[in-house]
PAMARNU-149155 format. One record per residue (C-alpha): x, y negated, z negated; residue in one letter; chain. Coordinates in Angstrom, 2 decimals, m for minus. Example, Ala and Ser with C-alpha at 12.3 -4.5 7.8 and 13.67 -1.06 7.14 Angstrom:
<sites>
SITE        px        py        pz   resn   chain
SITE     12.30      4.50     m7.80      A       A
SITE     13.67      1.06     m7.14      S       A
</sites>
This chain:
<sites>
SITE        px        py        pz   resn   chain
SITE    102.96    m79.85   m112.53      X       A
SITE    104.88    m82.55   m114.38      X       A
SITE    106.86    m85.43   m112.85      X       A
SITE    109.98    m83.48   m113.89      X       A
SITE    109.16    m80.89   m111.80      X       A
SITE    108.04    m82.91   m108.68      X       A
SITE    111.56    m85.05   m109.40      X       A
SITE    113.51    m81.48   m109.38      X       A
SITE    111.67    m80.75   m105.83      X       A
SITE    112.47    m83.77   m104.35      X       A
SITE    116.52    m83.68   m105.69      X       A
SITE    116.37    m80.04   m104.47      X       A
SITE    115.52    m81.32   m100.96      X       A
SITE    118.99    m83.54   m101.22      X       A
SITE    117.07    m86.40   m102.06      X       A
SITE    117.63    m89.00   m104.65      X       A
SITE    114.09    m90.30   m105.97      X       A
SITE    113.28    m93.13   m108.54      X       A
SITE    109.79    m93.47   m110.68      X       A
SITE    107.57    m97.07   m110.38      X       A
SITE    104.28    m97.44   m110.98      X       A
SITE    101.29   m100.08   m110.53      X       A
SITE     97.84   m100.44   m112.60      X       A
SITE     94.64   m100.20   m111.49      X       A
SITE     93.33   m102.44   m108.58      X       A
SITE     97.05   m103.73   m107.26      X       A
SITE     97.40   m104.36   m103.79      X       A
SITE    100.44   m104.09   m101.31      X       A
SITE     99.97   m106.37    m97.90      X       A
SITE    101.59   m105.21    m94.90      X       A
SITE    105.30   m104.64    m94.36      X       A
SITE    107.24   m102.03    m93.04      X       A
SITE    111.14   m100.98    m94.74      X       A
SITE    114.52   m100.42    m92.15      X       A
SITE    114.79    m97.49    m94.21      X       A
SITE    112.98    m93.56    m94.28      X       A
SITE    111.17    m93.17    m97.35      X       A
SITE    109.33    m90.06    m99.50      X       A
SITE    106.78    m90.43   m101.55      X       A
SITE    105.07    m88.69   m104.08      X       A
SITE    102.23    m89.32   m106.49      X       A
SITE    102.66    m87.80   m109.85      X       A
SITE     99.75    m89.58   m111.91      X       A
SITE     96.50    m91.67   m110.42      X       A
SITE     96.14    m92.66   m106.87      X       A
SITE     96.81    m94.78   m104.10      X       A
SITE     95.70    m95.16   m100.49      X       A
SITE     98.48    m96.24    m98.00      X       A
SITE     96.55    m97.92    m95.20      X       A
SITE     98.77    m97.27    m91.93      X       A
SITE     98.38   m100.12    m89.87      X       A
SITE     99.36    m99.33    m86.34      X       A
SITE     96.98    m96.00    m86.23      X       A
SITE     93.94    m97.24    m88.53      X       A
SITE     94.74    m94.19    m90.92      X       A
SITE     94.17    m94.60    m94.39      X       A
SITE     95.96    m91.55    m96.81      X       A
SITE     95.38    m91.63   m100.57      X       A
SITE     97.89    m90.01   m102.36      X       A
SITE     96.84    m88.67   m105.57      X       A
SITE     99.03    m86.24   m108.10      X       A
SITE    101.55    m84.00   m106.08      X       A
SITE    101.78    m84.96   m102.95      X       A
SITE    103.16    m86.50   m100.49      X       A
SITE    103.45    m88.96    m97.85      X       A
SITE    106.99    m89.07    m95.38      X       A
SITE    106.70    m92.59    m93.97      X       A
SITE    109.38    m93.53    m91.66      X       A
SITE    111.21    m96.77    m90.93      X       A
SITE    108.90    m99.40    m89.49      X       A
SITE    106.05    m97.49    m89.91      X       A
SITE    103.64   m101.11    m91.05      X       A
SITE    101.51    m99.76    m93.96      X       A
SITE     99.94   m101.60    m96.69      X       A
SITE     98.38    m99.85   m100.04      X       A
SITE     95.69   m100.03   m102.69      X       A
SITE     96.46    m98.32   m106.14      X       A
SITE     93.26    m96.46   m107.40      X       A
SITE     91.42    m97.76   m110.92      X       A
SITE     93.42    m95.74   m112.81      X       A
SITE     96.63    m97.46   m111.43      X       A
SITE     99.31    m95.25   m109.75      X       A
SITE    102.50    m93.30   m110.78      X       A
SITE    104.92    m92.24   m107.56      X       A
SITE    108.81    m90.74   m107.20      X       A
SITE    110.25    m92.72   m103.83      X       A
SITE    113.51    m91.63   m101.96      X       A
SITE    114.82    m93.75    m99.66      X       A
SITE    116.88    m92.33    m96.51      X       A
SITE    118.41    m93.53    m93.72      X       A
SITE    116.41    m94.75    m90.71      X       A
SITE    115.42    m91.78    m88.42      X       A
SITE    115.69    m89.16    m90.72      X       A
SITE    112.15    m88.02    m90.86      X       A
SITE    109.95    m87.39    m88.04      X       A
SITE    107.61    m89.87    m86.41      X       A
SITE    105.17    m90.51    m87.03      X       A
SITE    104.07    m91.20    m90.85      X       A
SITE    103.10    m86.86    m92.05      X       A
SITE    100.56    m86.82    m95.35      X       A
SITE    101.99    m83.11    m96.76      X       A
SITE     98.79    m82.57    m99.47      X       A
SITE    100.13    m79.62   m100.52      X       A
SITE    104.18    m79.38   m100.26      X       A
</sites>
């Protein structure tokens, strides 16, 4: 699938994603957002490392993590650096706690 068509999912879902991207080997320490926010990975990989439950989730193309407000979470992009759509929605909107959806 493209990143077109991932973006076209995520807008069909109400949501209003934006692209970044990181290269290989960048690192993300721990934080946590006031806000909801979707992810997807449309090219490479990175692992979010959820702090408060130990769980590591590596996103890789096409899918997707839900990680809600204050959820603490770091992440490690994978060596061929990272592509990702994020939405951003108001706190509480998504379910507790953080849901990996591989295949969405």
């Amino acid at each position: 699938m493209s990143p077109d068509s991932y973006e076209a999912r995520l807008r069909a879902e109400g949501l209003q994603p934006s692209g970044w991207g990181n290269g290989p080997g960048d690192r993300y320490g721990d934080h946590a957002h006031d806000y909801d926010k979707v992810l997807v990975a449309t090219s490479g990989s990175i692992v979010f490392h959820l702090t408060e439950s130990g769980q590591d989730v590596e996103l890789k193309e096409g899918q997707r993590l839900d990680l809600p407000a204050q959820t603490r979470h770091a992440a490690s992009v994978g060596a061929n650096g990272v592509s990702c759509l994020e939405a951003h929605l108001p706190a509480g909107s998504l379910a507790q706690p953080a849901r990996y959806r591989p295949e969405w």
